[in-house]
C-alpha positions as CSV (number, residue, x, y, z in Angstrom):
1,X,18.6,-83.0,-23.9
2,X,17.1,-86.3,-22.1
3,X,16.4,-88.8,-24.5
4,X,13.0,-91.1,-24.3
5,X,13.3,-93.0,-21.5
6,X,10.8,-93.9,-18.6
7,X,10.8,-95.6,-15.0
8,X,9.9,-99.1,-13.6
9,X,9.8,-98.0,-9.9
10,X,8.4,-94.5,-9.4
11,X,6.6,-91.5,-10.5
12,X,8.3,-88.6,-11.7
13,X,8.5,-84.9,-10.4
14,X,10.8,-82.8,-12.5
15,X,11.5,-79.5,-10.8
16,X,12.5,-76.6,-13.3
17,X,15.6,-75.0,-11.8
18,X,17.2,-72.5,-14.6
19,X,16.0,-72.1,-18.1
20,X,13.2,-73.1,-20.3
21,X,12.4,-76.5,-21.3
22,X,9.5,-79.2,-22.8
23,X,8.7,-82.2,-21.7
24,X,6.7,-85.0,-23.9
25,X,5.2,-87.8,-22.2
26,X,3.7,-90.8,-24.1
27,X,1.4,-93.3,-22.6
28,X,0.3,-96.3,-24.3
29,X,-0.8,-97.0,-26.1
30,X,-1.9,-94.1,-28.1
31,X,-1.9,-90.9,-25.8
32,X,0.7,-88.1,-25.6
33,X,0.9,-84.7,-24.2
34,X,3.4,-82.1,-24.3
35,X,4.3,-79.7,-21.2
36,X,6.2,-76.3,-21.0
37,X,8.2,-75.3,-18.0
38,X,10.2,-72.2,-17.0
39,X,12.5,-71.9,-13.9
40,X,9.9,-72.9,-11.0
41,X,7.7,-75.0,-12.7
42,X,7.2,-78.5,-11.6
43,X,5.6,-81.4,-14.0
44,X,4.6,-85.0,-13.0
45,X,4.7,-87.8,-14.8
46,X,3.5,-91.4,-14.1
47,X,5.6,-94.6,-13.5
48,X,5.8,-96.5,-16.5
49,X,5.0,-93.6,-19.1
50,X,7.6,-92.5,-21.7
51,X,9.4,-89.4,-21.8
52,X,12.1,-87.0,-22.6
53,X,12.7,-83.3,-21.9
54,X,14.1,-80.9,-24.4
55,X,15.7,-77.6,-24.1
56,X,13.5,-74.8,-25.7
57,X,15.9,-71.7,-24.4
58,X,18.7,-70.2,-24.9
59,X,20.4,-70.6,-22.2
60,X,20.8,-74.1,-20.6
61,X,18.3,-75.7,-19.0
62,X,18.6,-76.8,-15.3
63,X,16.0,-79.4,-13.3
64,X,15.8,-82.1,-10.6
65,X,14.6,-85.6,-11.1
66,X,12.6,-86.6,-8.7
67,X,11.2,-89.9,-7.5
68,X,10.2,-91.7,-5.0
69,X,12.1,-95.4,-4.8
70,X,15.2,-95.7,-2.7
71,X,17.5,-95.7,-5.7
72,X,17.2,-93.9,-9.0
73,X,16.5,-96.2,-11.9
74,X,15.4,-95.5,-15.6
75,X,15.4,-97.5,-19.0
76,X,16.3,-95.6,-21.7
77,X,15.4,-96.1,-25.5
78,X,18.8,-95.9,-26.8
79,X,20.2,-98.3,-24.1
80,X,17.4,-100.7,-25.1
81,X,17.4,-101.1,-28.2
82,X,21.3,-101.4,-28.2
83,X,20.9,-104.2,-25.6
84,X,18.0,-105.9,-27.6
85,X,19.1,-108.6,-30.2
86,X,20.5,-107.0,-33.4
87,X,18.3,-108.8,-35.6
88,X,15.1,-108.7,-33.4
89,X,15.7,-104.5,-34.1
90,X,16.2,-104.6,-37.8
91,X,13.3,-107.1,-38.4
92,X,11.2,-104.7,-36.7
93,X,12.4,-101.2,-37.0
94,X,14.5,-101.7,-40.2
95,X,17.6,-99.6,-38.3
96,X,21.0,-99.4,-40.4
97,X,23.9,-102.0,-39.2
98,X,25.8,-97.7,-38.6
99,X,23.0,-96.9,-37.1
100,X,23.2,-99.5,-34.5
101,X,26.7,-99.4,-34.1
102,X,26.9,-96.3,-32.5
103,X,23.8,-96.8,-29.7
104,X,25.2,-96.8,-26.4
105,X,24.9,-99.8,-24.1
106,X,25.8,-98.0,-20.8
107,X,24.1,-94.5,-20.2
108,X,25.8,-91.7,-19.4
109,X,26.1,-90.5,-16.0
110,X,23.8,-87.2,-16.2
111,X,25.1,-85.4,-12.9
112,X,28.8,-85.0,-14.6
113,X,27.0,-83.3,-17.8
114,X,25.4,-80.5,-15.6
115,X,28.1,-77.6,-15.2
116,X,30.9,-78.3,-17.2
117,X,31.2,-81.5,-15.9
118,X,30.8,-80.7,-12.4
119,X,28.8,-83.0,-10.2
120,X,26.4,-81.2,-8.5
């Protein structure tokens, strides 16, 4: 649902709104933890750590990002490594030239996915 991505400026509280979901968070350089949440549930995650948040229901899953830094900012892995010098990726990772075609250099904007493209 929200890819690996993680935050230069703030901690992160997501609030569990509707659904069930899982959240991952990786912090280098060897430590990990996974974290279920139900509607209600609230999870914190440290500035700087890695992360993404899956869907684990049936129906769809609803939360609230939030940090604390007067404007929202986040790096995502995609974006990164779409932005990062073709050849500096496949030296290291050993991606496919299709593979890295289709990475996305701008994110998407997350509000318009929530509701049937509604912006909440």
């Amino acid at each position: 649902m929200r890819e690996i991505h993680w935050h230069t400026t703030s901690d992160e509280w997501p609030f569990f709104i509707q659904g069930s979901g899982r959240i991952t968070v990786y912090v280098a350089p060897s430590a990990s933890r996974t974290y279920d949440f139900t509607a209600g549930g609230v999870g914190y995650i440290p500035q700087g750590a890695s992360h993404y948040v899956e869907n684990t229901g049936t129906e769809d899953l609803v939360y609230l990002e939030v940090l604390q830094a007067p404007k929202f900012t986040d790096i995502s892995v995609a974006q990164w490594l779409a932005l990062t010098p073709r050849q500096v990726v496949q030296d290291h990772l050993h991606l496919s030239d299709e593979l890295l075609d289709r990475l996305p250099t701008e994110k998407p904007n997350l509000t318009a996915m929530a509701g049937g493209g509604q912006a909440y």
